[in-house]
C-alpha positions as CSV (number, residue, x, y, z in Angstrom):
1,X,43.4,103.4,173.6
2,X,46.5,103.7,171.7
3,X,46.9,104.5,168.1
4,X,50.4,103.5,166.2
5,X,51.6,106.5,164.3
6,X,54.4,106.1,161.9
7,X,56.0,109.3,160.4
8,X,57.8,109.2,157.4
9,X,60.5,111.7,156.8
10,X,61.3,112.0,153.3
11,X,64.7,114.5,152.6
12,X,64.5,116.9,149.9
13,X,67.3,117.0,147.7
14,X,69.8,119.9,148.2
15,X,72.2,121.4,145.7
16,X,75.6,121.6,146.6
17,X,78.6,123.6,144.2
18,X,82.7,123.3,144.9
19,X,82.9,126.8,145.1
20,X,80.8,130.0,145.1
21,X,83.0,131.8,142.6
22,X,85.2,131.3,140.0
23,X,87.9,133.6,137.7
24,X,89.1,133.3,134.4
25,X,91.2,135.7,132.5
26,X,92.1,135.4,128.9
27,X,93.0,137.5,125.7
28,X,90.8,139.5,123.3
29,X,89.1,136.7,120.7
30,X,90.5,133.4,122.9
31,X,88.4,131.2,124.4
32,X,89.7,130.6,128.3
33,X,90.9,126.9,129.3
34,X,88.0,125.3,131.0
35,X,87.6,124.8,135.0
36,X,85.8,122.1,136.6
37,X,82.4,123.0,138.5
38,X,81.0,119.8,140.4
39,X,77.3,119.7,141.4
40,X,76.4,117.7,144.5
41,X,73.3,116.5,145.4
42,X,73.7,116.8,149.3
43,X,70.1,116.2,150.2
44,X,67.9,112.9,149.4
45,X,65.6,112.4,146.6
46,X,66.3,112.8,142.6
47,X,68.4,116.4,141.9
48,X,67.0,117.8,138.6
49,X,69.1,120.7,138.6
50,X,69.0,123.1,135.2
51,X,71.8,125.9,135.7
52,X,71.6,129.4,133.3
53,X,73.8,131.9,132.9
54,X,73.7,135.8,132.9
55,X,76.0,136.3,130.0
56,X,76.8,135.2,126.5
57,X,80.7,134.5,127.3
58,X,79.9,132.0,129.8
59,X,79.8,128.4,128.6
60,X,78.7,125.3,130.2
61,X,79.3,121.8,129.0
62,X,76.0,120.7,130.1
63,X,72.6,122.6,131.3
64,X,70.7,120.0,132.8
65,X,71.2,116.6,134.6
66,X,69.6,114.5,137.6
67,X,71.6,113.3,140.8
68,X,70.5,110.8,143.1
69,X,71.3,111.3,146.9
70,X,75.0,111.9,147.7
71,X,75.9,111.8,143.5
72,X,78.2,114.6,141.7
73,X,78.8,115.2,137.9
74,X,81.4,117.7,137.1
75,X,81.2,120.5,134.5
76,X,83.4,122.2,132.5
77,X,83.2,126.2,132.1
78,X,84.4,128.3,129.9
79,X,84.7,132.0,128.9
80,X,84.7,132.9,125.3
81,X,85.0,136.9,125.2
82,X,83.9,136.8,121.4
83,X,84.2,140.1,120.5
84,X,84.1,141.6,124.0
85,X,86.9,144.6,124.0
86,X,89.5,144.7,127.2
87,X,88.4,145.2,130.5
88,X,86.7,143.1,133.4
89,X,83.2,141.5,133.1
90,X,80.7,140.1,135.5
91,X,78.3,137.2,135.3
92,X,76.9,134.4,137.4
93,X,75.6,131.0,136.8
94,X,72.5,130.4,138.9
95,X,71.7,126.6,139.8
96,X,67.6,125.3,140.0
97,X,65.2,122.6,141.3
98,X,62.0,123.4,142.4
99,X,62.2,120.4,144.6
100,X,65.4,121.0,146.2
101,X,65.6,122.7,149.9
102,X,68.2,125.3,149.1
103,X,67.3,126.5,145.3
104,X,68.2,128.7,143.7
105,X,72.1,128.5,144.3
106,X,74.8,130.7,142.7
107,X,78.4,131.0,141.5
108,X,80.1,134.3,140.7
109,X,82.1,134.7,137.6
110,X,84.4,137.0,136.9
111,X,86.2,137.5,133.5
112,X,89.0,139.9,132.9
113,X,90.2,140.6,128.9
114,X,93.6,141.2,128.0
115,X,93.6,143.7,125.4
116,X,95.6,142.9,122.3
117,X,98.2,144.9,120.8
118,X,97.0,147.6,118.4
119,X,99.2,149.5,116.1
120,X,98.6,153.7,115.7
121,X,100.5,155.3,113.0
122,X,100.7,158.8,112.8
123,X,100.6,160.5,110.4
124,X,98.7,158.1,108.3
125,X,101.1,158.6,105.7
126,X,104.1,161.5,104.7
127,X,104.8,163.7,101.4
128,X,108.2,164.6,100.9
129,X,109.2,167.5,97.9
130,X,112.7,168.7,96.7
131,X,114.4,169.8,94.4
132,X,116.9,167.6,92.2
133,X,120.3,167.1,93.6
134,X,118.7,167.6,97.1
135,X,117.7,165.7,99.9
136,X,114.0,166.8,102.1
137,X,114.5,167.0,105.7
138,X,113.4,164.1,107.4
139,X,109.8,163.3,108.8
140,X,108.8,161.9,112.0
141,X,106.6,158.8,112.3
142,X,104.9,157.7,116.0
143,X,104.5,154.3,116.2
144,X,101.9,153.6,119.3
145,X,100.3,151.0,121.2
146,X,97.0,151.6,121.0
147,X,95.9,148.3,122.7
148,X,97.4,146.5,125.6
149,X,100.6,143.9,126.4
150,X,103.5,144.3,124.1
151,X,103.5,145.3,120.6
152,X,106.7,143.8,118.7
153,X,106.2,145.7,115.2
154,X,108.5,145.1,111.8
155,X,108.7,147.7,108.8
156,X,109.5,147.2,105.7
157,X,110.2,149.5,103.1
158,X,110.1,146.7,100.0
159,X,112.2,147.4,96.9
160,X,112.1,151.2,97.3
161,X,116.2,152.0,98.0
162,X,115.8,155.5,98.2
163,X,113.5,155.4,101.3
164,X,115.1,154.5,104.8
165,X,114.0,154.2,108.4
166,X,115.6,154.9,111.7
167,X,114.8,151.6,112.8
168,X,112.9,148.6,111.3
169,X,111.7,147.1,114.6
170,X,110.8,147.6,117.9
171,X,108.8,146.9,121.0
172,X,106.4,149.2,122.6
173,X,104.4,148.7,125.9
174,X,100.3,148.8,125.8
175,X,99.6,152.7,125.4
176,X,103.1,153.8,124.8
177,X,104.8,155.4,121.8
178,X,107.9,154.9,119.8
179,X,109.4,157.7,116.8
180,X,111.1,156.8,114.6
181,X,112.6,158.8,111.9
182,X,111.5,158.7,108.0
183,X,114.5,159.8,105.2
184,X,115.1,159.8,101.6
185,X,117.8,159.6,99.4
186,X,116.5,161.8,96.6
187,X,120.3,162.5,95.2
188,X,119.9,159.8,92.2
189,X,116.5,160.1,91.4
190,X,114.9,161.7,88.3
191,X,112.2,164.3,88.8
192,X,108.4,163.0,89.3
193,X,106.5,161.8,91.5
C-alpha cells in the first residue's frame, strides 16, 4: 500500500538591515543630516516589522511597515541631540516580527556632540578708583572657552571714550584662555561715579 504524501514548506519571513551600525556626529542643538537604513525582507511570507529605539535623539521616519518576499523600504534616521550637552551617546534601534525566523534584529548607533563655544569672563565685571588728574592701573580680563571648537569673540565698549581694551577680538580654542587688558583714561573726566 502506498500513501501520497505532499509536504508543504512554507518560508518564514526574515529581516534583513544594510548595516549593523551606524554613526552620526553633529553640534550641540542641531539636528544630524539623515542616513538611509533599508529593511529587507529576505525570507518568504508578509514582513510586519515595527522597529523602536532606546533613546529620545534617535528618529525614524517610519515605525512600522509590511514587506512581501524579497521587498525593501528605505528609512531615514536621524539624531536630534536636543538639549543633550557634548560628549558621546549610545543607542540602538531594535527591528520586530513575531513571525519572522531571525527577530529581533539590531543596529548600533552611536552619536557624538560637538560642544559649542561658551564664553567665561573673569572677573564678572571690574571697579576702577582715582584720583582726579590720574589714571588707575590697568585690570586684567580672561576671556575663556568654556565649551568646545573655536570661539571668535568681539567687544565693544559703546560710546564710553574713556574706557579702552587691549584688543577687541580674538579667537580662542575649546578650553583655552585669552587676557586681555582693561584701561581708562580718567585724565578729562569730572569726579563721580
Amino acid at each position: 500500500v502506498t500513501t501520497p504524501v505532499t509536504l508543504v514548506y512554507v518560508q518564514r519571513p526574515r529581516i534583513g538591515l544594510s548595516t549593523g551600525s551606524m554613526a552620526f556626529s553633529t553640534e550641540e542643538g542641531i539636528e544630524s543630516e539623515g542616513q538611509v537604513l533599508t529593511v529587507t525582507n529576505q525570507g518568504g511570507g508578509m514582513l510586519s516589522w515595527a522597529a523602536e529605539v532606546t533613546d529620545g535623539w534617535l528618529v525614524l521616519s517610519q515605525f512600522a511597515g509590511a514587506l512581501g518576499p524579497g521587498e525593501s523600504q528605505n528609512l531615514t534616521v536621524r539624531a536630534v541631540p536636543g538639549a543633550l550637552p557634548g560628549g558621546d551617546y549610545q543607542g540602538t534601534i531594535t527591528f520586530s516580527d513575531p513571525n519572522a525566523g531571525n527577530s529581533p534584529q539590531s543596529v548600533a548607533v552611536g552619536l557624538t556632540v560637538i560642544p559649542r563655544p561658551r564664553i567665561g569672563l573673569d572677573p564678572q565685571s571690574l571697579s576702577f578708583s582715582m584720583f582726579r588728574g590720574e589714571n588707575p592701573d590697568v585690570q586684567v580680563l580672561n576671556i575663556a572657552n568654556e565649551g568646545g571648537q573655536t570661539l571668535n569673540w568681539t567687544a565693544a565698549v559703546g560710546d564710553v571714550g574713556w574706557l579702552g581694551l587691549s584688543a577687541f577680538a580674538g579667537s580662542v580654542g575649546g578650553g583655552q584662555s585669552q587676557n586681555i587688558t582693561v584701561s581708562v583714561d580718567a585724565l578729562n573726566l569730572n569726579p563721580g561715579v
